[in-house]
MARTOR-382068 format. One record per residue (C-alpha): z negated, y negated, x; residue in one letter. Coordinates in nm, 3 decimals, m for minus. Layout:
@c3=Z c2=Y c1=X type=a
...
# end
This chain:
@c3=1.410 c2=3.278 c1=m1.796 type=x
@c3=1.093 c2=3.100 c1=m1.717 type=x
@c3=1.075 c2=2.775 c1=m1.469 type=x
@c3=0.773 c2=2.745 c1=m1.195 type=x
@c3=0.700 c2=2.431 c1=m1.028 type=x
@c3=0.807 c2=2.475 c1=m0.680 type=x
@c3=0.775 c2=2.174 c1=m0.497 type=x
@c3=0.850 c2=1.762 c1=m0.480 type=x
@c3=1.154 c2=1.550 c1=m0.336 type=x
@c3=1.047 c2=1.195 c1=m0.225 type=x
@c3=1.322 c2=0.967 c1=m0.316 type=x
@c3=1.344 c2=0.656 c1=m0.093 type=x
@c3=1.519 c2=0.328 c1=0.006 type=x
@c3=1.607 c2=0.315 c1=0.344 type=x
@c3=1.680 c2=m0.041 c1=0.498 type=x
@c3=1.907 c2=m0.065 c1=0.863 type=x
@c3=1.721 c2=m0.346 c1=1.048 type=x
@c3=1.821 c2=m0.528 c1=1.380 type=x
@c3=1.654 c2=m0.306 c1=1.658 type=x
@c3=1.336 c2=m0.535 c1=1.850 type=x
@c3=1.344 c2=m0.769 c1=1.530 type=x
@c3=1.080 c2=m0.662 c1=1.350 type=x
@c3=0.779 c2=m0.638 c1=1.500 type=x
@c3=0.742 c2=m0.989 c1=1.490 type=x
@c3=0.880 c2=m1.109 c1=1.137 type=x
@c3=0.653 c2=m1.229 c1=0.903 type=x
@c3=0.364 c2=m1.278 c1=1.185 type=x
@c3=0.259 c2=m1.635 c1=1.261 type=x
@c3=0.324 c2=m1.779 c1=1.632 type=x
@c3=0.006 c2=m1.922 c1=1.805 type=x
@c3=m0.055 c2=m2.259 c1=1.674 type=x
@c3=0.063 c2=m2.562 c1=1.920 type=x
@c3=m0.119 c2=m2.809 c1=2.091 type=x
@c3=m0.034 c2=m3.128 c1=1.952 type=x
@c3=m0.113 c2=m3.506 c1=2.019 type=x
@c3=m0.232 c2=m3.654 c1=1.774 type=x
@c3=m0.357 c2=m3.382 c1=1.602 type=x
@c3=m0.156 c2=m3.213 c1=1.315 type=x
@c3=m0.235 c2=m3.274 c1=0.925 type=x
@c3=m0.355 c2=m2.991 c1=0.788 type=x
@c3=m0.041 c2=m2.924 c1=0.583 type=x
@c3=0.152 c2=m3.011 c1=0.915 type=x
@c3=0.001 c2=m2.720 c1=1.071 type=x
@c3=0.070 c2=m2.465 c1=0.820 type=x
@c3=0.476 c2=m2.560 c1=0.814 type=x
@c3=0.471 c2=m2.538 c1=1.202 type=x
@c3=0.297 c2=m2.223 c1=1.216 type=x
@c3=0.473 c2=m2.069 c1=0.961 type=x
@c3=0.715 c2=m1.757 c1=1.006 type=x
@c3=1.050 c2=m1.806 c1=1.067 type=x
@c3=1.290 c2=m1.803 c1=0.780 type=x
@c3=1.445 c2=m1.419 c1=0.758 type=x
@c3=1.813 c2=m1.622 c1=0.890 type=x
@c3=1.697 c2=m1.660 c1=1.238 type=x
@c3=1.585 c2=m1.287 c1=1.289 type=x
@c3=1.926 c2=m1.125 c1=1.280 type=x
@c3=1.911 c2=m0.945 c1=0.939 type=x
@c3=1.706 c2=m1.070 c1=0.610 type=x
@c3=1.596 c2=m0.744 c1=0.622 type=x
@c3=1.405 c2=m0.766 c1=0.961 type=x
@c3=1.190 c2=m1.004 c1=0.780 type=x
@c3=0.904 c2=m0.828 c1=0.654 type=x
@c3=0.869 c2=m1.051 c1=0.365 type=x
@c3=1.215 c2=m0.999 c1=0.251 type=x
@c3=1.126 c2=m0.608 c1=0.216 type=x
@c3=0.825 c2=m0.677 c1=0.011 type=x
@c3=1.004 c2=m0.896 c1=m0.219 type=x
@c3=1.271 c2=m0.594 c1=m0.271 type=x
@c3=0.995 c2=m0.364 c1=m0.338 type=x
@c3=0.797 c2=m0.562 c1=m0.596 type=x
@c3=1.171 c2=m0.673 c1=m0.777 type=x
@c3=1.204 c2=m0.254 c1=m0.878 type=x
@c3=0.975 c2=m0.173 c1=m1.179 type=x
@c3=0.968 c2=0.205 c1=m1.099 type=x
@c3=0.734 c2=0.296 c1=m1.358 type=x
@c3=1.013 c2=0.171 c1=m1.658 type=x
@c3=1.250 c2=0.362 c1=m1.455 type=x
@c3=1.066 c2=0.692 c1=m1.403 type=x
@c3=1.006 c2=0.658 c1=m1.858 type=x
@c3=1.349 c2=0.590 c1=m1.906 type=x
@c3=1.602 c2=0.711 c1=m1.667 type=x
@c3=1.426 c2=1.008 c1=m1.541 type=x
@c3=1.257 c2=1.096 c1=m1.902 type=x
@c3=0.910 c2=1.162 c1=m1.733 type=x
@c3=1.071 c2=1.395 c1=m1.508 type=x
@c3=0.939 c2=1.254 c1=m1.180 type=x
@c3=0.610 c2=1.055 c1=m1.093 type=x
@c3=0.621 c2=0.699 c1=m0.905 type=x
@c3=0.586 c2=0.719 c1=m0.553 type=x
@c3=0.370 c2=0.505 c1=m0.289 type=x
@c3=0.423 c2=0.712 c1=0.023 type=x
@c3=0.614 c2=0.995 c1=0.158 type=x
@c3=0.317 c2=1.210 c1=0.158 type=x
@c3=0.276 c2=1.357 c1=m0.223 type=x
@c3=0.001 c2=1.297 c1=m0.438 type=x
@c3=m0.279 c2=1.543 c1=m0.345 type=x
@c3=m0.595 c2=1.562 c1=m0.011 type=x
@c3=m0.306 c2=1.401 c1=0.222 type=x
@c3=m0.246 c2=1.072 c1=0.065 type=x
@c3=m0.433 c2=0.756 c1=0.158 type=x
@c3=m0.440 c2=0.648 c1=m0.180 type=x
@c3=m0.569 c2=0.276 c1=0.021 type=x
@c3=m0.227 c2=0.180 c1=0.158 type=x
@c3=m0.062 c2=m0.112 c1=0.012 type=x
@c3=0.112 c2=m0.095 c1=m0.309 type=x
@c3=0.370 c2=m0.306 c1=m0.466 type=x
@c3=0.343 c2=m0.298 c1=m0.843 type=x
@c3=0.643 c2=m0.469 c1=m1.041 type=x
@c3=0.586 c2=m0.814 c1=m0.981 type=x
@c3=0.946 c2=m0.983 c1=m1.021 type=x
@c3=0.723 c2=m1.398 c1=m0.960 type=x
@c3=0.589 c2=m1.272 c1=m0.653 type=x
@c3=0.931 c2=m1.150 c1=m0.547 type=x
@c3=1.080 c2=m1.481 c1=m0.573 type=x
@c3=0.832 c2=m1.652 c1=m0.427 type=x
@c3=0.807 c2=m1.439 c1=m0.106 type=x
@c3=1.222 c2=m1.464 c1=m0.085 type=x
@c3=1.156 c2=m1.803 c1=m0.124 type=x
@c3=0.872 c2=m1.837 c1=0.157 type=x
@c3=1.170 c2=m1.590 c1=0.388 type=x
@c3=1.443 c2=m1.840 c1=0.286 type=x
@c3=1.647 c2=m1.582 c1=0.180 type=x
@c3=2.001 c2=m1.649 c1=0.173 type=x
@c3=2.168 c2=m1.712 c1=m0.129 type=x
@c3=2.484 c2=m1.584 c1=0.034 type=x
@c3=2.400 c2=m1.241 c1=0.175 type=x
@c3=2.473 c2=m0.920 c1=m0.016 type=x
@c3=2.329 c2=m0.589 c1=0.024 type=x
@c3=2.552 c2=m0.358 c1=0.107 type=x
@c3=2.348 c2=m0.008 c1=m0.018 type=x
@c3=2.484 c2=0.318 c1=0.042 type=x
@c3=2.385 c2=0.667 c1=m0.116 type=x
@c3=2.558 c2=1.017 c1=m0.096 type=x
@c3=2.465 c2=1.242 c1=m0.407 type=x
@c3=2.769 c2=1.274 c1=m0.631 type=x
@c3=2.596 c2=1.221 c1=m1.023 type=x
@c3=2.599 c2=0.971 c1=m1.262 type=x
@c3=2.258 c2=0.934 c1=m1.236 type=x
@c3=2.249 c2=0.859 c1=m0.896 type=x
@c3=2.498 c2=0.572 c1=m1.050 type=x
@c3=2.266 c2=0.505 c1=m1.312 type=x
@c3=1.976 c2=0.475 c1=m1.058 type=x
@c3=2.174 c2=0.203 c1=m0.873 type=x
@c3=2.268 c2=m0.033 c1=m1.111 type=x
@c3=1.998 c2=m0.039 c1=m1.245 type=x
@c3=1.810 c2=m0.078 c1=m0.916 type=x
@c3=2.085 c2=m0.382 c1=m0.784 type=x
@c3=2.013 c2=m0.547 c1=m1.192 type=x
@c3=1.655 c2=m0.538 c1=m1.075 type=x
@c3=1.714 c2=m0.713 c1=m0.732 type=x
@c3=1.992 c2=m0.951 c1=m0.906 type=x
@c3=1.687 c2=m1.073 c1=m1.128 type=x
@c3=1.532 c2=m1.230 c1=m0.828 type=x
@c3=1.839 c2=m1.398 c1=m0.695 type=x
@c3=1.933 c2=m1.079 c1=m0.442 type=x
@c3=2.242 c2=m0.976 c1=m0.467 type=x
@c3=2.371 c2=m0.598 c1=m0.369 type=x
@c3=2.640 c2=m0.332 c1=m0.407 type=x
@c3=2.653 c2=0.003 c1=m0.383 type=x
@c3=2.891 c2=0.283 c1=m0.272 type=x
@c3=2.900 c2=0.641 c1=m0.229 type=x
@c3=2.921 c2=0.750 c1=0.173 type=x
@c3=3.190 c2=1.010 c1=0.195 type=x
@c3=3.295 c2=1.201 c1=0.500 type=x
@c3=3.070 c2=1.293 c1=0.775 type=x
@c3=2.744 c2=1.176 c1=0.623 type=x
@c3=2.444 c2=1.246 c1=0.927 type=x
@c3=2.702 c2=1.009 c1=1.129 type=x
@c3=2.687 c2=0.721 c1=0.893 type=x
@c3=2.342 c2=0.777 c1=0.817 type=x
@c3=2.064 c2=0.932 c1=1.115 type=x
@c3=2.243 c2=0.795 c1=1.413 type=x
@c3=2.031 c2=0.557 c1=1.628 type=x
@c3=2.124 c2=0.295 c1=1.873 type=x
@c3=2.202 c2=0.398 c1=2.269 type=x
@c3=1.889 c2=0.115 c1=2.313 type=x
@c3=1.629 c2=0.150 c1=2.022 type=x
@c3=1.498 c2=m0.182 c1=2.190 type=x
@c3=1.735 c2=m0.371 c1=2.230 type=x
@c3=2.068 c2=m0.275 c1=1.998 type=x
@c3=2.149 c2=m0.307 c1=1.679 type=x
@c3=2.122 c2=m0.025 c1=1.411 type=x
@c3=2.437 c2=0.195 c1=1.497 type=x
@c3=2.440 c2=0.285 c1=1.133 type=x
@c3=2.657 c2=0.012 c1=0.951 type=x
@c3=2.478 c2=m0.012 c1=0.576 type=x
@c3=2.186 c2=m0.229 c1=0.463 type=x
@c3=1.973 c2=0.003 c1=0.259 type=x
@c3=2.056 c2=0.365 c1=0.194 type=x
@c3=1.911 c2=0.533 c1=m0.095 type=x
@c3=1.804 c2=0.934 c1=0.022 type=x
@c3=1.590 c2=1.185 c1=m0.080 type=x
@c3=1.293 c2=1.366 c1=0.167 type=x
@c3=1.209 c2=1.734 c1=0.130 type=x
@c3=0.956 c2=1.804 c1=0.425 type=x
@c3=0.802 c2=2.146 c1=0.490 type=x
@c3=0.524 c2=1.962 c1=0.641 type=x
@c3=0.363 c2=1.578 c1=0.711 type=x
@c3=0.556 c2=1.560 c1=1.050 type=x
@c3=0.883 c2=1.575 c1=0.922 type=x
@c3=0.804 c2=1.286 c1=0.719 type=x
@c3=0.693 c2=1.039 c1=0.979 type=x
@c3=0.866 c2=1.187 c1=1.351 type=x
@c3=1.149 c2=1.036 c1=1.250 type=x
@c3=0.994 c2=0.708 c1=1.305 type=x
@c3=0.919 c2=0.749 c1=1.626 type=x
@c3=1.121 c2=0.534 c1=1.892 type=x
@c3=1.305 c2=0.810 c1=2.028 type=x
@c3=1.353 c2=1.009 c1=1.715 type=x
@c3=1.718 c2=1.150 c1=1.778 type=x
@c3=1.758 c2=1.063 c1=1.331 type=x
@c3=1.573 c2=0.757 c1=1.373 type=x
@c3=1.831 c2=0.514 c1=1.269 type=x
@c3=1.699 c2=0.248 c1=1.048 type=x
@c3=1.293 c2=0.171 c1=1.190 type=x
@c3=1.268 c2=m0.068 c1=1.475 type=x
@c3=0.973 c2=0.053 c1=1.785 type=x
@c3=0.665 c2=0.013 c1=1.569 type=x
@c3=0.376 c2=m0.092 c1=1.778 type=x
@c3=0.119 c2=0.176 c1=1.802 type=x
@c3=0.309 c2=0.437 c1=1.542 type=x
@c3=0.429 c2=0.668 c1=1.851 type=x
@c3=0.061 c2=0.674 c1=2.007 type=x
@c3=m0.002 c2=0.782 c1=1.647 type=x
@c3=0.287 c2=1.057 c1=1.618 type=x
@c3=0.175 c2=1.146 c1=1.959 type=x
@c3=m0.155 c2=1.188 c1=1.867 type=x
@c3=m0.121 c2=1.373 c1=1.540 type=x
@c3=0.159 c2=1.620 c1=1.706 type=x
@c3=m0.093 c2=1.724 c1=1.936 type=x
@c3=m0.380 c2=1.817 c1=1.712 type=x
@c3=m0.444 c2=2.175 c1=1.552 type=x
@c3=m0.747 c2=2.000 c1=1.389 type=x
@c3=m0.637 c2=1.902 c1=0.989 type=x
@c3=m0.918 c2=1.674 c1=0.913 type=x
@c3=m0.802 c2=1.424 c1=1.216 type=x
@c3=m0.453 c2=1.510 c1=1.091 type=x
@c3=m0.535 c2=1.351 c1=0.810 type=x
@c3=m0.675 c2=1.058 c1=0.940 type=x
@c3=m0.432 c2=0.982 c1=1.137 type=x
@c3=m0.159 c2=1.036 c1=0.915 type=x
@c3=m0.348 c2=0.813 c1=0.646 type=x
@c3=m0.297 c2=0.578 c1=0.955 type=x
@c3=0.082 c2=0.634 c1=0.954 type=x
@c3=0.098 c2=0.630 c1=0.587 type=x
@c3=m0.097 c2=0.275 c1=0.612 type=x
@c3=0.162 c2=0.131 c1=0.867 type=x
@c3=0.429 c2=0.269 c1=0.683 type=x
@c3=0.330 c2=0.058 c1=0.365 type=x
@c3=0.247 c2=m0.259 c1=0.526 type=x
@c3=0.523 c2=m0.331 c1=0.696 type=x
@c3=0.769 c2=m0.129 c1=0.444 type=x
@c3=0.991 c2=0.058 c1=0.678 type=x
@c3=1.085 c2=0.292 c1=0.406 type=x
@c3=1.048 c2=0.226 c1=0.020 type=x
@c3=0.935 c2=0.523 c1=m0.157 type=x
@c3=1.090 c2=0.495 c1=m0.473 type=x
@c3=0.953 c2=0.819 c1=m0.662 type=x
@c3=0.855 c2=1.201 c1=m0.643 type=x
@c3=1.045 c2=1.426 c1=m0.845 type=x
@c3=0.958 c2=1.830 c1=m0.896 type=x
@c3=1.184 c2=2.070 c1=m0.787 type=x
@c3=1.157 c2=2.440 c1=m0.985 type=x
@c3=1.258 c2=2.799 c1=m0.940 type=x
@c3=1.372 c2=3.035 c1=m1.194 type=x
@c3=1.255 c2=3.377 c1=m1.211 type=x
@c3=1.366 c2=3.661 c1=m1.441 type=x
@c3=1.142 c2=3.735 c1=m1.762 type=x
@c3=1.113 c2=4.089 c1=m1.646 type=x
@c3=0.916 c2=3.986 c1=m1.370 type=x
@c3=0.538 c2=3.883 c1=m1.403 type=x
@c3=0.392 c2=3.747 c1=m1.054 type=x
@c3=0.025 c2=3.678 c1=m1.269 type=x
@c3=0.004 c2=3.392 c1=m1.053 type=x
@c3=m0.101 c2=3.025 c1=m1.235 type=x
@c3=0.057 c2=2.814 c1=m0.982 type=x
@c3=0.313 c2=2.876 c1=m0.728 type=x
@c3=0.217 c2=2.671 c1=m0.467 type=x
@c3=0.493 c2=2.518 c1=m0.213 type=x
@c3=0.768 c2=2.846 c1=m0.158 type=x
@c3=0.893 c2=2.663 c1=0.119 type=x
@c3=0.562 c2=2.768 c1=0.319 type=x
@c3=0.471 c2=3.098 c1=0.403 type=x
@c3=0.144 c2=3.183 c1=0.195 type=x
@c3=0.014 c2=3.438 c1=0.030 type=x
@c3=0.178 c2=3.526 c1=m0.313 type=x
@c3=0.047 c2=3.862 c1=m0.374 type=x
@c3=0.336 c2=3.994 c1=m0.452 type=x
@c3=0.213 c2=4.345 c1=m0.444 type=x
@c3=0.034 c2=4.237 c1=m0.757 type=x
@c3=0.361 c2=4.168 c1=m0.907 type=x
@c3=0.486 c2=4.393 c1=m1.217 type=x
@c3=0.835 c2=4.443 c1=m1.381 type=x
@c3=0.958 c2=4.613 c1=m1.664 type=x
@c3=1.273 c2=4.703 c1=m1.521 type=x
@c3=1.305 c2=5.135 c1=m1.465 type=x
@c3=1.470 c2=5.079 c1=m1.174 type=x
@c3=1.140 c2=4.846 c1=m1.048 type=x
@c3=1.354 c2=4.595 c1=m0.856 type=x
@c3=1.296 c2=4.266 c1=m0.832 type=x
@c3=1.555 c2=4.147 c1=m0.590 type=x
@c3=1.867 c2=4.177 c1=m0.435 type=x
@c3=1.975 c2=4.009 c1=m0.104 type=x
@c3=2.349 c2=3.902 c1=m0.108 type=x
@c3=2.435 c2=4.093 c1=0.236 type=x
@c3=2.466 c2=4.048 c1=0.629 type=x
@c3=2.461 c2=3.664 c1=0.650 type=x
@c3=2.180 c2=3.566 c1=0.394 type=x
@c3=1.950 c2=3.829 c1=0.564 type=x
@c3=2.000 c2=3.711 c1=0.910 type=x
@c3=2.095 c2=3.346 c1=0.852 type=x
@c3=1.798 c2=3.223 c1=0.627 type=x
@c3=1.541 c2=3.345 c1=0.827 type=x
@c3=1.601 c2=3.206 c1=1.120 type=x
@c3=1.778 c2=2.885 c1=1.028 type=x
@c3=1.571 c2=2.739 c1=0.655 type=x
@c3=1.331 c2=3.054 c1=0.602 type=x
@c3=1.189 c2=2.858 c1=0.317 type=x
@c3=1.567 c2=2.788 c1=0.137 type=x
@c3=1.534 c2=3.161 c1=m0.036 type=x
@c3=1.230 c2=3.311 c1=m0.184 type=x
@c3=1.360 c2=3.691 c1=m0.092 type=x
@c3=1.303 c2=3.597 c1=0.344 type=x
@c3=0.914 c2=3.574 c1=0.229 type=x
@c3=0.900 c2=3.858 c1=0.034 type=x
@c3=1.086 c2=4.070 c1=0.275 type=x
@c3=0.941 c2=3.957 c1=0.583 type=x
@c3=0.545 c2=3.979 c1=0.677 type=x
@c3=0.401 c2=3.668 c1=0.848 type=x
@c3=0.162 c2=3.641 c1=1.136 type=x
@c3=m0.102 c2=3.437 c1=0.921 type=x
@c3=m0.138 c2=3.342 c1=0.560 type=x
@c3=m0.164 c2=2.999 c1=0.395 type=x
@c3=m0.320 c2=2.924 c1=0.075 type=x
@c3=m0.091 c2=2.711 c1=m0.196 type=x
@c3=m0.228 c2=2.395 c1=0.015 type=x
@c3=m0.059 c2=2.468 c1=0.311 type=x
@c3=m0.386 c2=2.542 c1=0.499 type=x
@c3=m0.426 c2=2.876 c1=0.732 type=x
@c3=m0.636 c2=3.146 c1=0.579 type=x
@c3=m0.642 c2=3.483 c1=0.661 type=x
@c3=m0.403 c2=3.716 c1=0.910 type=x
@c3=m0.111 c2=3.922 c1=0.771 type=x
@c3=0.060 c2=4.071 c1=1.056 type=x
@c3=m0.202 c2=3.943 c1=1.304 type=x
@c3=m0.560 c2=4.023 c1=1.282 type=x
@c3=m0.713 c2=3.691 c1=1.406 type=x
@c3=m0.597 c2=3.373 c1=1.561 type=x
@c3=m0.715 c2=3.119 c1=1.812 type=x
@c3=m0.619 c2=2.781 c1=1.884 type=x
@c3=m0.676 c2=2.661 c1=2.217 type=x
@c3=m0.900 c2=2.371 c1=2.270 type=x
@c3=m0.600 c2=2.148 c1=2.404 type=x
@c3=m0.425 c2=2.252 c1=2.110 type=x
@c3=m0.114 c2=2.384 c1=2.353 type=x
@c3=m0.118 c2=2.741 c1=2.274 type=x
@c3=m0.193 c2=2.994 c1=2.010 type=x
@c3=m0.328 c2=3.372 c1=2.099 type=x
@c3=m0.279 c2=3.593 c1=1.827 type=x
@c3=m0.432 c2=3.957 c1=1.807 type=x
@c3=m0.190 c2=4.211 c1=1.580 type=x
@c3=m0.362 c2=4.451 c1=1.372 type=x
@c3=m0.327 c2=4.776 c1=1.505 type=x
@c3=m0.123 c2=5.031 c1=1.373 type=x
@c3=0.183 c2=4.812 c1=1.255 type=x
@c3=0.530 c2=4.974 c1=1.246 type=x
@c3=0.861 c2=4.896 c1=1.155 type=x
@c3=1.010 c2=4.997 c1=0.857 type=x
@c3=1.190 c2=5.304 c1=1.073 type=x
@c3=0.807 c2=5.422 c1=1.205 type=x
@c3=0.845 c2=5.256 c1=1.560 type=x
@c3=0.524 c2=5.010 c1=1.691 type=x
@c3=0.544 c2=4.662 c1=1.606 type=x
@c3=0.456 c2=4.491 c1=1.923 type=x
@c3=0.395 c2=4.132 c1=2.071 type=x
@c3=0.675 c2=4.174 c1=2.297 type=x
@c3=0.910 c2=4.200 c1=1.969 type=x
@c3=0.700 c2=3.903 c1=1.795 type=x
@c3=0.800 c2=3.720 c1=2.121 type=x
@c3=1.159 c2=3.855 c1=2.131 type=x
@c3=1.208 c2=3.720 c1=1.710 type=x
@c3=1.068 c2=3.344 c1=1.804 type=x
@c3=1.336 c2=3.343 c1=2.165 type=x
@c3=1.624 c2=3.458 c1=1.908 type=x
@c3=1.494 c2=3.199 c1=1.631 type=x
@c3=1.513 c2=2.942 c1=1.904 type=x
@c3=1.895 c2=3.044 c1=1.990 type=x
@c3=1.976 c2=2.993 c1=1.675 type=x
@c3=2.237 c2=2.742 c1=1.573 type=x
@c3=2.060 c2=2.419 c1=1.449 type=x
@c3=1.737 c2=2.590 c1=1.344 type=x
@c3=1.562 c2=2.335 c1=1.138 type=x
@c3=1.260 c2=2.598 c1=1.064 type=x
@c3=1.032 c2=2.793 c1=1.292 type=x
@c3=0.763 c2=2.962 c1=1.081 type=x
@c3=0.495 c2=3.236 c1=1.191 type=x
@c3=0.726 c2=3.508 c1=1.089 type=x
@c3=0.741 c2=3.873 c1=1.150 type=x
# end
């Protein structure tokens, strides 16, 4: 068997904050009038931010969640616990064209922890109570070693495993995202983020994100979302999410902790005589009628019946290889995720609001029984994908 990189998982720390808190931590008040007129060093102490105690949570305080972040040395972590397998993150967004490579960073710097805990006055009291949900040891590992970390600059934290219904303890948000607290009942949770594209990263920091539970209203991130969601154009997409990505890292709402490859395994009697594989869980172009195999019998795969056919392709089209190979796409995308040429349709054209998509089929398309392929049955596949139970997926397929 041979192993092909197929894609990353961003690891991340995920900290439940008291809703309507945090826009203002760590931001200075407008200094006071005052008779006589303060000392310098008078001034600074009144105009300071508030200690992280008066805000609800420590972790509404935005110093608090810098200090966390500089505590973790995730480049001794990625050497030793992970052997090399996995690279250090600073965003959601992966390495590569989409990541603002500007944002803040917050390089192991245990001093400057303490002293921004310090500046928060950061209870000596309080412990962490940080949650995670993958049953391994080195998920164990991961957060011990993690809590050590913390423990080094006076922060203490436990951690337990979530068991039971898990999107209820952890993606719920609060009837009021202004005004109530986090309905989620951990500190931090510790969670991994597969996204098919940059959206699924960020929407769920929008204020009305139905699995926002965690991230307070941000001022200006849904104009942002907003803005980005309604563009077909990807050079302002990424601007704008370089934006998000920015805002993101400031303020920390999420702590990327590290990206780690994902692979898939195909037989040694197959040879796709492709260098890379690009991201499967995208519909480009693999060539596969380039693909060879030594077996007599020349097949290369075999479905596992009724419900993988039906239920993959409308539900996670991207979970199997097989629902790209058997099914043709509208359009094709190069490794990069970026629209190239038509498969199934000739030619497409985004409309200048960026509300609709006209597609042209190439004529002469047929089912696999001889009948026409037409746009009423393109339009009758997206209706049923929509029906669907819980479709999390809705690529241009078929």
């Amino acid at each position: 068997m041979r192993k092909l990189l197929l894609r990353s998982v961003t690891m991340i720390l995920i900290s439940a904050m008291l809703l309507g808190m945090l826009a203002g931590c760590g931001s200075n008040p407008a200094p006071k009038e005052t008779t006589p007129p303060q000392t310098a060093a008078e001034a600074s102490a009144e105009n300071a931010a508030p200690p992280c105690t008066e805000l609800g949570t420590p972790l509404a305080d935005v110093r608090v969640r810098r200090a966390l972040a500089y505590a973790i040395d995730m480049d001794a972590i990625v050497d030793t616990l992970f052997n090399g397998m996995a690279q250090k993150a600073i965003s959601f967004t992966s390495p590569g064209d989409w990541l603002n490579t500007d944002i803040a960073t917050y390089e192991y710097n245990p001093e400057k922890a303490k002293a921004l805990l310090q500046e928060a006055g950061w209870p000596s009291d309080y412990v962490l109570d940080v949650v995670y949900y993958y049953d391994d040891q080195q998920t164990v590992d991961l957060m011990t070693i993690i809590t050590q970390y913390w423990a080094q600059v006076g922060v203490k934290a436990t951690f337990r495993k979530l068991e039971g219904d898990l999107p209820s303890q952890l993606w719920v948000p609060p009837a009021n995202p202004e005004t109530d607290d986090s309905a989620v009942s951990w500190d931090i949770a510790y969670a991994a983020v597969a996204a098919l594209s940059e959206s699924e990263f960020y929407n769920r920091m929008a204020s009305n994100a139905s699995n926002n539970s965690s991230i307070p209203p941000q001022e200006g991130m849904d104009e942002l979302l907003a803005a980005v969601n309604s563009t077909m154009d990807t050079e302002e997409q990424k601007e704008l999410y370089g934006q998000i990505q920015a805002m993101v890292a400031e303020n920390v709402l999420a702590l990327p902790l590290y990206h780690q490859v994902c692979f898939v395994y195909t037989s040694d009697h197959i040879d796709t005589g492709m260098d890379t594989y690009g991201n499967d869980q995208f519909s480009h172009e693999k060539n596969i009628l380039d693909w060879t195999t030594d077996r007599e019998d020349g097949v290369m795969y075999t479905n596992g019946g009724p419900e993988e056919f039906f239920w993959y392709p409308l539900v996670n089209p991207g979970y199997m290889i097989s629902t790209e190979l058997i099914f043709d796409k509208l359009i094709n995308a190069d490794p990069s995720l970026s629209p190239t040429d038509g498969m199934l349709a000739e030619s497409y054209t985004v409309s200048e609001d960026s509300k609709s998509i006209e597609f042209i089929l190439r004529d002469g398309l047929t089912w696999h029984d001889g009948e026409p392929l037409t746009g009423d049955d393109v339009k009758f596949t997206l209706e049923l994908m929509l029906k669907a139970p819980a479709p999390t997926r809705l690529p241009a397929v078929f």
